[in-house]
LUMKOLFI-637915 format. One record per residue: residue number from 1; x, y, z of N, C-alpha, C in turn. Coordinates in steps of 0.001 Angstrom, whole numbers, padded with zeros to 6 digits. Layout:
% residues N
<r><i>NUM</i><n_x>X</n_x><n_y>Y</n_y><n_z>Z</n_z><ca_x>X</ca_x><ca_y>Y</ca_y><ca_z>Z</ca_z><c_x>X</c_x><c_y>Y</c_y><c_z>Z</c_z></r>
...
***
This chain:
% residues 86
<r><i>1</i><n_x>012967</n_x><n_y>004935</n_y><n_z>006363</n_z><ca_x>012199</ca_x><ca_y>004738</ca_y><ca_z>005159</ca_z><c_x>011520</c_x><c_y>003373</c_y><c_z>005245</c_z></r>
<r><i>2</i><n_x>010242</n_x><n_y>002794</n_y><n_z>005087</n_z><ca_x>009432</ca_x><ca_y>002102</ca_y><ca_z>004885</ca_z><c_x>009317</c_x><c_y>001824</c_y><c_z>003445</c_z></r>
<r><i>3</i><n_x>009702</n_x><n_y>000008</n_y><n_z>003318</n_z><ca_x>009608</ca_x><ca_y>-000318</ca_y><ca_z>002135</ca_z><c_x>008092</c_x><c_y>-001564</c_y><c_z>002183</c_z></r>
<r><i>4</i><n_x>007999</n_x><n_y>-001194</n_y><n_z>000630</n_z><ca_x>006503</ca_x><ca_y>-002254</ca_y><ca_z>000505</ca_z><c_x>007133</c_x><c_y>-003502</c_y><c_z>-000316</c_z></r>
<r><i>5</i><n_x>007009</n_x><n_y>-004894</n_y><n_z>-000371</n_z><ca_x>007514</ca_x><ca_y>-005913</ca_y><ca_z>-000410</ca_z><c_x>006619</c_x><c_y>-006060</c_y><c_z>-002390</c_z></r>
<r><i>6</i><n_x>006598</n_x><n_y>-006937</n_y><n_z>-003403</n_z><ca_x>005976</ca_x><ca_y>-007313</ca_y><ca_z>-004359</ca_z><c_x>006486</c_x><c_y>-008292</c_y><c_z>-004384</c_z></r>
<r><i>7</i><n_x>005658</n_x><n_y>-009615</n_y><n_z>-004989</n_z><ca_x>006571</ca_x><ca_y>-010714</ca_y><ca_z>-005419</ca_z><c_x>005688</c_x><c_y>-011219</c_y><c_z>-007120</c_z></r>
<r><i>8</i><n_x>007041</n_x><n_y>-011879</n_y><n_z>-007632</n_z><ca_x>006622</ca_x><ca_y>-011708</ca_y><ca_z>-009058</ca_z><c_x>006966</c_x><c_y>-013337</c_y><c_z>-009128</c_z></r>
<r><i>9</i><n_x>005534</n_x><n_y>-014111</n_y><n_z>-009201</n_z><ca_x>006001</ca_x><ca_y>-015719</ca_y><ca_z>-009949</ca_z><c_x>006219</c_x><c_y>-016080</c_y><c_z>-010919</c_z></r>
<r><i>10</i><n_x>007403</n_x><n_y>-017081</n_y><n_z>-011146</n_z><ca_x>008093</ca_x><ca_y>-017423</ca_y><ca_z>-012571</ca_z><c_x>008329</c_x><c_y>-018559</c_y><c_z>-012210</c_z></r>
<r><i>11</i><n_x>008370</n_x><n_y>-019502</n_y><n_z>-013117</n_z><ca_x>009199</ca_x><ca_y>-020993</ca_y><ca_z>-013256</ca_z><c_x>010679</c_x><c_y>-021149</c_y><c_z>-012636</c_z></r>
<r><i>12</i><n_x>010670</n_x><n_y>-021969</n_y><n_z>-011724</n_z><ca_x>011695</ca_x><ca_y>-022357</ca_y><ca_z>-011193</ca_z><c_x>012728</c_x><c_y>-022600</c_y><c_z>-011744</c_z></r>
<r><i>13</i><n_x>012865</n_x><n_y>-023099</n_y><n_z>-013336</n_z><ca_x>014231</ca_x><ca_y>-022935</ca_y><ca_z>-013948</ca_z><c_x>014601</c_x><c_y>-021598</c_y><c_z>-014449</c_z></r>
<r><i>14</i><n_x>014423</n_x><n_y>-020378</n_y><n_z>-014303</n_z><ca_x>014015</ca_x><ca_y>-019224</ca_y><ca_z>-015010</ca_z><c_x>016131</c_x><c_y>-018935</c_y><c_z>-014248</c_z></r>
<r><i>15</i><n_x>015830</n_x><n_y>-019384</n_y><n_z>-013129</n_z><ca_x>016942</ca_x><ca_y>-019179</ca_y><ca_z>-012374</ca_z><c_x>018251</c_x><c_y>-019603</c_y><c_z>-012922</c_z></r>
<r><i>16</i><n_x>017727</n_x><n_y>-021008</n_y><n_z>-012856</n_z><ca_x>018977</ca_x><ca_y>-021793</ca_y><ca_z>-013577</ca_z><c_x>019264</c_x><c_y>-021031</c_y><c_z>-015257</c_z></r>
<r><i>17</i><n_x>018088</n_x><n_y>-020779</n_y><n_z>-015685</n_z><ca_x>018882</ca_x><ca_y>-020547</ca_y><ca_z>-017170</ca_z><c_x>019215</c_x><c_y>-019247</c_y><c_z>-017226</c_z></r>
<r><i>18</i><n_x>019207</n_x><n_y>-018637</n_y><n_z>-016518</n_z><ca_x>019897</ca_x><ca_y>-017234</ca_y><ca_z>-016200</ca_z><c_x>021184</c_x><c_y>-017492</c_y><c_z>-015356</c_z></r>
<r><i>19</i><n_x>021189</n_x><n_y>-018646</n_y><n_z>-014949</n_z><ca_x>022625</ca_x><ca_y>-018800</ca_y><ca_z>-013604</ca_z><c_x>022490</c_x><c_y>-017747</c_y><c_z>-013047</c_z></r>
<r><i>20</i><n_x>021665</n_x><n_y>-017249</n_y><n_z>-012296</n_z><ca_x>021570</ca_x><ca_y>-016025</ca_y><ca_z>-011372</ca_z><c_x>021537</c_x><c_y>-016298</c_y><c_z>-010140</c_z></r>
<r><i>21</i><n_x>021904</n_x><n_y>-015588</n_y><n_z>-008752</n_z><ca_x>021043</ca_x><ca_y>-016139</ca_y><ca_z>-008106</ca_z><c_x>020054</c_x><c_y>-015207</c_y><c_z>-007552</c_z></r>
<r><i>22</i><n_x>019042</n_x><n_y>-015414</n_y><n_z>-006912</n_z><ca_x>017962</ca_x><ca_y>-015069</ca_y><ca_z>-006559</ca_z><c_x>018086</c_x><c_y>-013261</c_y><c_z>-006357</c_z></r>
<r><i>23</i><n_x>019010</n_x><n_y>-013394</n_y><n_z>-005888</n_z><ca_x>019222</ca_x><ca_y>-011846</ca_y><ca_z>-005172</ca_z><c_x>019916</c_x><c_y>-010955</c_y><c_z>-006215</c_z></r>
<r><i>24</i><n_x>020611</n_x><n_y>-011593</n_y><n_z>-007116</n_z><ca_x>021053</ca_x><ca_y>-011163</ca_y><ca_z>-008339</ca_z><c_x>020337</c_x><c_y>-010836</c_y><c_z>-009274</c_z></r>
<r><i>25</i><n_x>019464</n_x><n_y>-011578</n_y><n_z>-009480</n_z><ca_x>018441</ca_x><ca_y>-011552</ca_y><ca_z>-010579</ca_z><c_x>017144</c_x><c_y>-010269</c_y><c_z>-009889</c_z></r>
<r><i>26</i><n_x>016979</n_x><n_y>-010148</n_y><n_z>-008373</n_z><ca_x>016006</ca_x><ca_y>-009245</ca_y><ca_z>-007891</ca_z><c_x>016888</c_x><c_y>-007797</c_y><c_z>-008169</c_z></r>
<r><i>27</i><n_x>018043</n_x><n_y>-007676</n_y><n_z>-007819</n_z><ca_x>018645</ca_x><ca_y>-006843</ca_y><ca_z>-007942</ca_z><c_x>018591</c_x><c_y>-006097</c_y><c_z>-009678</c_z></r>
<r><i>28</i><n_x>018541</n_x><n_y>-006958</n_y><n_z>-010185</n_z><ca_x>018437</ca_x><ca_y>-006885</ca_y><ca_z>-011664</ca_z><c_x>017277</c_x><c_y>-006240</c_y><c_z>-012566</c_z></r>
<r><i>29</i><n_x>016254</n_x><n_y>-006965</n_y><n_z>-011796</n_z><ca_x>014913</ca_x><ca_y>-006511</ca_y><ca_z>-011905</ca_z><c_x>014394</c_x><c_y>-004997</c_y><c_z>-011255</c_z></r>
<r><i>30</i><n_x>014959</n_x><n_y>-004901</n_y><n_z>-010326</n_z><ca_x>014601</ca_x><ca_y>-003213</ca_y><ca_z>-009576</ca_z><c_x>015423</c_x><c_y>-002316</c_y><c_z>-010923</c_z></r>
<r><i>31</i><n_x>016676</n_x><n_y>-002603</n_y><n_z>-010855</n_z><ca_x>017227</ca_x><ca_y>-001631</ca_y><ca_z>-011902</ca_z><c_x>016386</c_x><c_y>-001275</c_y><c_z>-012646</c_z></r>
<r><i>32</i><n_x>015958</n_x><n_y>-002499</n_y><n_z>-013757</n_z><ca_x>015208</ca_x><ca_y>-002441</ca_y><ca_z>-014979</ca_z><c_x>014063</c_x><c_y>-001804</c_y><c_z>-014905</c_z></r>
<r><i>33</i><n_x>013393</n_x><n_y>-002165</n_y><n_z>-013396</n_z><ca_x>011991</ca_x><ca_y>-001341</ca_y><ca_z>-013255</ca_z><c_x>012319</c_x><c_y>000211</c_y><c_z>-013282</c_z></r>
<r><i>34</i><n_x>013181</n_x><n_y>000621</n_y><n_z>-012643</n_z><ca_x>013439</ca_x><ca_y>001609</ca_y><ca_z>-012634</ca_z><c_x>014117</c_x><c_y>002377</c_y><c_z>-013384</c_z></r>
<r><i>35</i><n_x>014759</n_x><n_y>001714</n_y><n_z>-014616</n_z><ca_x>015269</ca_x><ca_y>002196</ca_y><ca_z>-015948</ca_z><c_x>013540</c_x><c_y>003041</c_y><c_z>-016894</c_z></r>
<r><i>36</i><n_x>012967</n_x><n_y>001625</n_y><n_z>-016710</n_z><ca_x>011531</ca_x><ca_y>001934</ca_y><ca_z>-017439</ca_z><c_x>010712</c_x><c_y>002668</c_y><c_z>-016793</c_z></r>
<r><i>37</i><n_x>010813</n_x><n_y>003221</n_y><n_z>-015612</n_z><ca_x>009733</ca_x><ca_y>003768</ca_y><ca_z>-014851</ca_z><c_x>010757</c_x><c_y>005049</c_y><c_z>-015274</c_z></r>
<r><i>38</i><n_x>011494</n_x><n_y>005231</n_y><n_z>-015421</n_z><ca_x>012192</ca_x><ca_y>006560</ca_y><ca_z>-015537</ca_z><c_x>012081</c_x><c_y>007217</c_y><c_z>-017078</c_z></r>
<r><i>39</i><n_x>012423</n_x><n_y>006414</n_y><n_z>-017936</n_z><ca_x>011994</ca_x><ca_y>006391</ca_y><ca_z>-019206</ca_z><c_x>010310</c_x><c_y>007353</c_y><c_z>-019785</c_z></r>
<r><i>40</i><n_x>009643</n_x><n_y>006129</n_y><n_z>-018925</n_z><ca_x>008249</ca_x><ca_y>006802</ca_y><ca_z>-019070</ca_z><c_x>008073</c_x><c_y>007960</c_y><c_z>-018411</c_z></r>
<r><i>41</i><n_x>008756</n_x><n_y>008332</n_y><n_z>-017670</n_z><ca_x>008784</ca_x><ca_y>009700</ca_y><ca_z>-016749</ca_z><c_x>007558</c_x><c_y>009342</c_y><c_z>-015795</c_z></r>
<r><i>42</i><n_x>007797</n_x><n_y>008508</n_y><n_z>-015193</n_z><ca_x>006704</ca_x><ca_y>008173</ca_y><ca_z>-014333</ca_z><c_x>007692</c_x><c_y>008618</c_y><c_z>-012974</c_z></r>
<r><i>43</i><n_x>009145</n_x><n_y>008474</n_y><n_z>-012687</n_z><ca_x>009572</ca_x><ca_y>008811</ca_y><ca_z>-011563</ca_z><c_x>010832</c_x><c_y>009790</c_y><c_z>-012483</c_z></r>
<r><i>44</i><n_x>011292</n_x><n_y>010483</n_y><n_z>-011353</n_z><ca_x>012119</ca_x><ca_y>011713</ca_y><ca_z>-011442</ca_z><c_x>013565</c_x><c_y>010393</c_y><c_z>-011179</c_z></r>
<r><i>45</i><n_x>014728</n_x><n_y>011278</n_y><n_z>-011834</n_z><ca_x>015946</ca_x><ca_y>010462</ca_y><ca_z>-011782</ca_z><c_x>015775</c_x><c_y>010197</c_y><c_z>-009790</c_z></r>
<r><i>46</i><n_x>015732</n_x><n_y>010890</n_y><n_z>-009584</n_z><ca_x>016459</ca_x><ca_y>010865</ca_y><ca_z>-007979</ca_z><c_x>015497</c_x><c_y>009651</c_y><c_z>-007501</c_z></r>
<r><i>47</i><n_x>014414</n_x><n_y>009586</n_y><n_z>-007521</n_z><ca_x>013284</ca_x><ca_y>008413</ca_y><ca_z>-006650</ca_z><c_x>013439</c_x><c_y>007439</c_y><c_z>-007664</c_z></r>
<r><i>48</i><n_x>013746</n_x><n_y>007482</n_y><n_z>-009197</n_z><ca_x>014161</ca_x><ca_y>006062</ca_y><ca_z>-009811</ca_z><c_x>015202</c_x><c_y>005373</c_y><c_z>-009596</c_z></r>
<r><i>49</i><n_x>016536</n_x><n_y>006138</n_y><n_z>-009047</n_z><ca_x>017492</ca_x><ca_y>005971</ca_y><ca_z>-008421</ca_z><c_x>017572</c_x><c_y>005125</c_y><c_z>-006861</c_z></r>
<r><i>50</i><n_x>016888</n_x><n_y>006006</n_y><n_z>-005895</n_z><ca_x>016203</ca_x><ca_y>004975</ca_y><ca_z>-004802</ca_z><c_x>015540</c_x><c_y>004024</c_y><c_z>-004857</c_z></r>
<r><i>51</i><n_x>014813</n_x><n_y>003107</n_y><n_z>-006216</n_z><ca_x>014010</ca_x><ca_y>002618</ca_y><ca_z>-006559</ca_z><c_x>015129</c_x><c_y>001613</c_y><c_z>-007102</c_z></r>
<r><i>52</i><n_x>016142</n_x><n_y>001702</n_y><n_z>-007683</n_z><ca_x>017001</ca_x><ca_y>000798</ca_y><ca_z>-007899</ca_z><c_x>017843</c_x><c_y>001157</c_y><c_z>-007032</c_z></r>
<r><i>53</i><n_x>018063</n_x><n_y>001103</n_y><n_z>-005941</n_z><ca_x>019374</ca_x><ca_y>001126</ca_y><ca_z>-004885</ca_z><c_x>020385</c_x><c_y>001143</c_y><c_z>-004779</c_z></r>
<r><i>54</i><n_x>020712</n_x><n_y>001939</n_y><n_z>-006219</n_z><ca_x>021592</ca_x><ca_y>002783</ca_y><ca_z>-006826</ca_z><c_x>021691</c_x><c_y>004420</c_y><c_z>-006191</c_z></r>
<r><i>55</i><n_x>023085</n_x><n_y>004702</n_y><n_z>-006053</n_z><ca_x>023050</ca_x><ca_y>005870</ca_y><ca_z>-005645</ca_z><c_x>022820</c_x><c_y>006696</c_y><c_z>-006978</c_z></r>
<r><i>56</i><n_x>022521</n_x><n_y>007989</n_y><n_z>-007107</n_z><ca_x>022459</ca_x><ca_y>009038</ca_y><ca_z>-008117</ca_z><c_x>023432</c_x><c_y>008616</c_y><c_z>-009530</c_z></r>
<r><i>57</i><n_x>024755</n_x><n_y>008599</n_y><n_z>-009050</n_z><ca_x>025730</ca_x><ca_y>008925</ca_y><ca_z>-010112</ca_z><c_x>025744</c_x><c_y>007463</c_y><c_z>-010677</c_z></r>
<r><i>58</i><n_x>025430</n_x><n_y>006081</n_y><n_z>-009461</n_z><ca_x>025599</ca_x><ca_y>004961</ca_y><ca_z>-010287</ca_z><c_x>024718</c_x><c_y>004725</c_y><c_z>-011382</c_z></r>
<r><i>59</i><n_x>023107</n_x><n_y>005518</n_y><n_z>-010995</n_z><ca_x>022248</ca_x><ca_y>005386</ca_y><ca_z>-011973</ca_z><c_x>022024</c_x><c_y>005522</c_y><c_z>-012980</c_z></r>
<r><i>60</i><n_x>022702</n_x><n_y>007046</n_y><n_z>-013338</n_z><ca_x>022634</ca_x><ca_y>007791</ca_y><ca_z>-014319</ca_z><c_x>024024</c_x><c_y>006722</c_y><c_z>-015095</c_z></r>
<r><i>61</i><n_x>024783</n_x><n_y>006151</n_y><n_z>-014610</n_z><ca_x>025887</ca_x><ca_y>005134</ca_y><ca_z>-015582</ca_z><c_x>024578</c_x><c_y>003962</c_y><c_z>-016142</c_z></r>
<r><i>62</i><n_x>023696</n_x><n_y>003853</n_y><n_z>-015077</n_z><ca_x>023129</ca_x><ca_y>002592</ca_y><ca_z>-015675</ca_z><c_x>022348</c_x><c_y>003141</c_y><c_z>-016800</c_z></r>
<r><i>63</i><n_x>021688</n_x><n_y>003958</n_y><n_z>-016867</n_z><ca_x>021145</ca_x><ca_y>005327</ca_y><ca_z>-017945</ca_z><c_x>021863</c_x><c_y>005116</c_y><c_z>-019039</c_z></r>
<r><i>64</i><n_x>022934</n_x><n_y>005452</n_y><n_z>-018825</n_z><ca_x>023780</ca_x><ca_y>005943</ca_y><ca_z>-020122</ca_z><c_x>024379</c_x><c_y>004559</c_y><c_z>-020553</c_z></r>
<r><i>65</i><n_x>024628</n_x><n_y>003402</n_y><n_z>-019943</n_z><ca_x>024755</ca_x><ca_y>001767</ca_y><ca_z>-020046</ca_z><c_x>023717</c_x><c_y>001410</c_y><c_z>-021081</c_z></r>
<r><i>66</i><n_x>022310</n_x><n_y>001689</n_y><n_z>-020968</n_z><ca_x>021122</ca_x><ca_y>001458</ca_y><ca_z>-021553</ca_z><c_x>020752</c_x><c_y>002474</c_y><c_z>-022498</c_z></r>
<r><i>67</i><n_x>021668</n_x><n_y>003555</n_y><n_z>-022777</n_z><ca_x>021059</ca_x><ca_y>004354</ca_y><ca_z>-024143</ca_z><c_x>020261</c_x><c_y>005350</c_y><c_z>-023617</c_z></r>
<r><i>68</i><n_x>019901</n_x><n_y>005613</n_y><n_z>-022383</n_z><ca_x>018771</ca_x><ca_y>006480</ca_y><ca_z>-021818</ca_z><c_x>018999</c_x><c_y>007617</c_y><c_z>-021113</c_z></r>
<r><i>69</i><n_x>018540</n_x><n_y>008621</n_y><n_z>-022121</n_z><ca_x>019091</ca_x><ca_y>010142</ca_y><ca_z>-021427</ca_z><c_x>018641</c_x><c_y>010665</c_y><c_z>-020294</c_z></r>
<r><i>70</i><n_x>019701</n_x><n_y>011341</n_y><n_z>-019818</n_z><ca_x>019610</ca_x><ca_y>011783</ca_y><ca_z>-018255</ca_z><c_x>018857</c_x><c_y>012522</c_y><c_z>-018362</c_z></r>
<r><i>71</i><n_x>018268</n_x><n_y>013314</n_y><n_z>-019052</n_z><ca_x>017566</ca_x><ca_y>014425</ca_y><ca_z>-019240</ca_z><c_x>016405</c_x><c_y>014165</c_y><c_z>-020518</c_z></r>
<r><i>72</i><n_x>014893</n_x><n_y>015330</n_y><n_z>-019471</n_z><ca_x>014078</ca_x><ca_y>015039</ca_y><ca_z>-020448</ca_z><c_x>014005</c_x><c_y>015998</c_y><c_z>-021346</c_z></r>
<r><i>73</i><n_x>014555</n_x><n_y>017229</n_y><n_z>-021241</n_z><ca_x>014605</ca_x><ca_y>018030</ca_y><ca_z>-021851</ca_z><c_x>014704</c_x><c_y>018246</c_y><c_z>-023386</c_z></r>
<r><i>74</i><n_x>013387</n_x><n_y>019305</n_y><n_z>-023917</n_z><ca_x>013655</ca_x><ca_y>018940</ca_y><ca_z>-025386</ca_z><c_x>014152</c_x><c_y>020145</c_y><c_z>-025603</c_z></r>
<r><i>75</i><n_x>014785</n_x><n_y>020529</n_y><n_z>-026934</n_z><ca_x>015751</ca_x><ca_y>021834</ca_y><ca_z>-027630</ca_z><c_x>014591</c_x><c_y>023219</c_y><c_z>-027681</c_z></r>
<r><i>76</i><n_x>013276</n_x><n_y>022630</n_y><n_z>-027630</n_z><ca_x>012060</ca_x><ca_y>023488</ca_y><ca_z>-027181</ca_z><c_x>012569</c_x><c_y>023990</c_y><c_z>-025810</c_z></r>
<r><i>77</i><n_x>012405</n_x><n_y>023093</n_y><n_z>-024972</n_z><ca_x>012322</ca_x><ca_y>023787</ca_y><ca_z>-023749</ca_z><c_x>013830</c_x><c_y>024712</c_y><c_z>-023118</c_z></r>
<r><i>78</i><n_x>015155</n_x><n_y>024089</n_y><n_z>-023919</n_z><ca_x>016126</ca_x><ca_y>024859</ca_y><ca_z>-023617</ca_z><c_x>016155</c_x><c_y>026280</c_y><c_z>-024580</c_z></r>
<r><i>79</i><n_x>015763</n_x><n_y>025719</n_y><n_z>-025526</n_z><ca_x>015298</ca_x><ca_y>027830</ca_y><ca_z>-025894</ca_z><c_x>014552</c_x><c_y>028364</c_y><c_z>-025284</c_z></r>
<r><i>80</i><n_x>013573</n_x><n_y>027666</n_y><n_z>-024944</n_z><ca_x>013089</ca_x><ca_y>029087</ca_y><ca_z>-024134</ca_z><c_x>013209</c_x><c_y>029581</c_y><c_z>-022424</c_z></r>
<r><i>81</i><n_x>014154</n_x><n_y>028482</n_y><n_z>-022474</n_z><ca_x>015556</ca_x><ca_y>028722</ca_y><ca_z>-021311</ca_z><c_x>016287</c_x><c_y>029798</c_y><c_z>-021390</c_z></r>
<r><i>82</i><n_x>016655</n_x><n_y>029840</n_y><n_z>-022487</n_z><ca_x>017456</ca_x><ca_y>030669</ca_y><ca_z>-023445</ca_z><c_x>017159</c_x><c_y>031929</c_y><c_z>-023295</c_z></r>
<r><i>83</i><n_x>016000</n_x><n_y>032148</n_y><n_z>-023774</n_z><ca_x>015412</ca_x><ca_y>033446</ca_y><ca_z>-023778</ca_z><c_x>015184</c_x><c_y>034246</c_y><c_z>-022977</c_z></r>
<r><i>84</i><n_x>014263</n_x><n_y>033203</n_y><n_z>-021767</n_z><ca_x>014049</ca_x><ca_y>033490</ca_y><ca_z>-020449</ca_z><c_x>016004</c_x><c_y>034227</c_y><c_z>-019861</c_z></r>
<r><i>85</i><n_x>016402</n_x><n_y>033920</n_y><n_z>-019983</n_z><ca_x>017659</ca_x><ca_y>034318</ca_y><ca_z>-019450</ca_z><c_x>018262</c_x><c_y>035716</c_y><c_z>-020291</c_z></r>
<r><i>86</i><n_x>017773</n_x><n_y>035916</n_y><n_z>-021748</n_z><ca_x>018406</ca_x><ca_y>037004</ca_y><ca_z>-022535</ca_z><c_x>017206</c_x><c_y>038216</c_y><c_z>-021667</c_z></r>
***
């Protein structure tokens, strides 16, 4: 797999007042991107998951950590799940 690099500039104390360190705080930031990129349904759980370098099941904890359902599914679309199956 081929990864593409981004870099995001911030103030040098951004670190300190987070006490993070660098790799902590990047680590931090992929999650989040990928909490919100999932949210918006811009990526499917599984590639938002690779996107935070989280395996599947850790993701969906970080999901449910943050209030954010595993599923987009609305009570629309499981009825006519429903039906489809009667």
């Amino acid at each position: 797999m081929s990864f593409q690099t981004i870099s995001i500039d911030f103030p040098n104390d951004i670190l300190l007042a987070l006490n993070e360190s660098e790799n902590d705080l990047k680590e931090r930031i992929k999650i989040s991107l990928a909490i919100q990129l999932y949210k918006l349904e811009k990526l499917t759980i599984g590639k938002a998951a690779q996107l935070s370098g989280l395996s599947r099941l850790e993701f969906e904890n970080e999901l449910s950590k943050n209030k954010v359902p595993i599923s987009h599914l609305t009570e629309k679309d499981i009825l006519s799940d429903i039906e489809k199956l009667t």
